[in-house]
C-alpha positions in Angstrom: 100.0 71.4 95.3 104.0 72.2 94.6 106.0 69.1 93.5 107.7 68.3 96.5 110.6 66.9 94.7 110.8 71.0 94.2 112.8 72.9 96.2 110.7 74.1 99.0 109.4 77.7 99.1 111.6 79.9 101.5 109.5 82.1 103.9 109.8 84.5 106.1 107.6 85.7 109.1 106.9 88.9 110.5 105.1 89.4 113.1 105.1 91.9 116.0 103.1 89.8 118.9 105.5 86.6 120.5 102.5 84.7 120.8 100.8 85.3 117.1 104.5 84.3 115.9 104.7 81.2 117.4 101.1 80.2 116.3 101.7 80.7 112.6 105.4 79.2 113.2 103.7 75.7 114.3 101.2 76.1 111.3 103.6 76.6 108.8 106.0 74.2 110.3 103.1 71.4 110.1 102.9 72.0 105.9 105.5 69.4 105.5 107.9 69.6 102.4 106.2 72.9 101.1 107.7 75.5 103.0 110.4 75.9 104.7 110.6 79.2 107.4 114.1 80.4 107.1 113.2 83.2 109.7 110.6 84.8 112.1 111.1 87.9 114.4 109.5 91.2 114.4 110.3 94.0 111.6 113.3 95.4 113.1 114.7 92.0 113.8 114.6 90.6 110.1 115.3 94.1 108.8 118.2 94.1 110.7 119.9 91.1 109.6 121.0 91.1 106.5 120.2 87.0 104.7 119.4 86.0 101.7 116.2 87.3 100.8 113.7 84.5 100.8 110.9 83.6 98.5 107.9 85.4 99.8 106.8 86.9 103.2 104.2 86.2 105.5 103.6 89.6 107.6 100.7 89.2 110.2 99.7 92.8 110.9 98.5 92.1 114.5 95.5 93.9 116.1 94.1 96.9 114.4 96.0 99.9 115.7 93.9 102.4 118.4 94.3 105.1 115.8 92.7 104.7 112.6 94.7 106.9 110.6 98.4 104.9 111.7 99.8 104.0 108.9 101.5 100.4 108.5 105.0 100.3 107.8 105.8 97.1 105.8 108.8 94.8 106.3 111.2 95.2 103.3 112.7 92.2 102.8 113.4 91.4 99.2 110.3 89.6 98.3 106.9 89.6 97.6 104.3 90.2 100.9 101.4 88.7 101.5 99.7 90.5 104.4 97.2 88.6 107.5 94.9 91.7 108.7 91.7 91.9 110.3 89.3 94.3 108.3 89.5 95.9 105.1 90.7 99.6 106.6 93.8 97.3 107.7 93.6 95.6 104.4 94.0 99.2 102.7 96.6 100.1 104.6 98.7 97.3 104.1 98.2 96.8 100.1 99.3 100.4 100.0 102.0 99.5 102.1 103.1 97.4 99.4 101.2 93.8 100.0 100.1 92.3 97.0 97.8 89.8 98.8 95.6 90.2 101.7 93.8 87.5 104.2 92.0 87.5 106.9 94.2 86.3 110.3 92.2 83.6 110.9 92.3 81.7 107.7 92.6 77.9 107.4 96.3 76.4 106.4 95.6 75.1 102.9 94.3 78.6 101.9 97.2 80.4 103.5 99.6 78.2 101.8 98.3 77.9 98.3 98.9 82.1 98.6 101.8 82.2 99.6 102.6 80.3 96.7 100.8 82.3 94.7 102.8 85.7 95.6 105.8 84.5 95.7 105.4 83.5 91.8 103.9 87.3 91.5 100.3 86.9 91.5 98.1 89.4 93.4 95.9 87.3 95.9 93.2 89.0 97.5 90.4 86.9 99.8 86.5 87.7 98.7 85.8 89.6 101.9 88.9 92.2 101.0 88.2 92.9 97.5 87.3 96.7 98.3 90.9 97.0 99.6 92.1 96.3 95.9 91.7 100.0 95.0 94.9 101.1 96.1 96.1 98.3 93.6 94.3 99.7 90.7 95.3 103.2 91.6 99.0 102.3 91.8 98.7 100.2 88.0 96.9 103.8 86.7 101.2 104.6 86.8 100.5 103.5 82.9 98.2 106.4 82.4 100.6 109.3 84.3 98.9 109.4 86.7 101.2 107.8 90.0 101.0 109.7 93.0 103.6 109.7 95.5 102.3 107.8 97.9 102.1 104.4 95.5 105.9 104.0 96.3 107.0 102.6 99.4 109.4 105.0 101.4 112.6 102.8 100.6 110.8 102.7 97.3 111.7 106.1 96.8 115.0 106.5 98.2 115.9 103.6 94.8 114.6 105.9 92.7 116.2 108.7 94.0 119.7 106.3 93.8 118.2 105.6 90.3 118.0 109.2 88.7 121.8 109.5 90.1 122.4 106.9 87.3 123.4 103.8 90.1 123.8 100.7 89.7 121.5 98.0 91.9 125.1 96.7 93.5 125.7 101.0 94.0 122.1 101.1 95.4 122.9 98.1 97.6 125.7 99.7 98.5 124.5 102.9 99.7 121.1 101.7 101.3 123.1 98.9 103.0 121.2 96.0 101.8 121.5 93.2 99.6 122.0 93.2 95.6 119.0 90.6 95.6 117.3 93.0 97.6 118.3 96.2 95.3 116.7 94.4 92.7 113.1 93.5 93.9 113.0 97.2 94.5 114.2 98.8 91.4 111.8 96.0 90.3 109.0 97.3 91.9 109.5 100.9 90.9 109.6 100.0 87.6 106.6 97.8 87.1 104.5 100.5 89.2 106.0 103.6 87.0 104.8 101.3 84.1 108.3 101.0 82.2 110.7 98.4 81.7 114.1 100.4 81.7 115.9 102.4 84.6 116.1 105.2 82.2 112.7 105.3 81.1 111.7 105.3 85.2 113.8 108.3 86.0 112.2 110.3 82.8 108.5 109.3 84.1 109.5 109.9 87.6 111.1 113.4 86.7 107.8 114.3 84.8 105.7 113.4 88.0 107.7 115.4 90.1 109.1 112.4 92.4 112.9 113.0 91.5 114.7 116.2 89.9 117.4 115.8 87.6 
């Protein structure tokens, strides 16, 4: 368990249905010292107001969608996601969304907290009964071999790297995508760790050589 004489872990929570919302609001309320839910809406709502980006997000992807083939947008708040889904099509969707860790909606508290705190210090976190949705995982890390595809990066994912191969800064990027610089930096973060390169220069050369940005 955290040291509560820690700061607790800030979280937010997404989550399209009221009632689903207020559910996981009690639960996570209930955790004591632990946690400490600095916000909960639906996407738009937390997208649209601009905090501090907190430690880790919880995003509850409701009900499987009628159509199959809908694809999940993902909140992008400035932190690691950990995704509640119902099967592992869902589960797919949402780790190629951008979750790095998947459970099922109805798991128990201590579970759900002990991965949260697991995300939010950058581990991956997937429960047994989702472990075929890892693939899009593994296909994203193959960035090492050349082989990234276009779809491994988030849509505001791109637009960085497009801000990137203009040579910005992540306070320019901020700037110019209207979010925060904390927030600029998880995603040039992410777009480097899945292009598998450590500098902004090397990620615009790999990029350019994919085909995802043209100098």
């Amino acid at each position: 368990m955290l040291d509560t004489s820690l700061a607790p872990l800030r979280l937010m929570l997404v989550a399209e249905d009221p009632l689903a919302r207020g559910a996981l609001s009690r639960v996570l309320g209930e955790q004591g010292a632990e946690l400490l839910v600095v916000a909960a809406g639906t996407r738009d709502e937390l997208e649209s107001s601009r905090g501090e980006a907190p430690d880790v997000v919880l995003w509850d992807t409701g009900l499987r969608p009628p159509d199959p083939e809908a694809r999940l947008e993902a909140p992008e708040l400035g932190a690691p996601l950990l995704a509640l889904v119902t099967d592992e099509s869902v589960g797919e969707q949402a780790v190629a969304a951008g979750a790095r860790g998947l459970l099922f909606r109805d798991v128990a508290p201590a579970p759900l907290v002990a991965a949260l705190m697991a995300v939010s210090r950058g581990l991956v976190v997937y429960e047994p009964g989702l472990a075929e949705s890892r693939a899009p995982v593994r296909a994203g890390s193959s960035a090492r071999a050349g082989s990234l595809g276009p779809d491994a990066l988030t849509p505001r994912e791109r637009e960085v790297l497009a801000l990137l191969a203009e040579g910005l800064s992540n306070k320019a990027i901020a700037d110019r995508l209207s979010i925060s610089d904390h927030t600029a930096k998880f995603h040039v973060n992410a777009v480097l760790s899945k292009l598998g390169v450590q500098r902004r220069t090397e990620a615009v050369v790999r990029a350019a050589r994919m085909g995802l940005v043209t100098l």
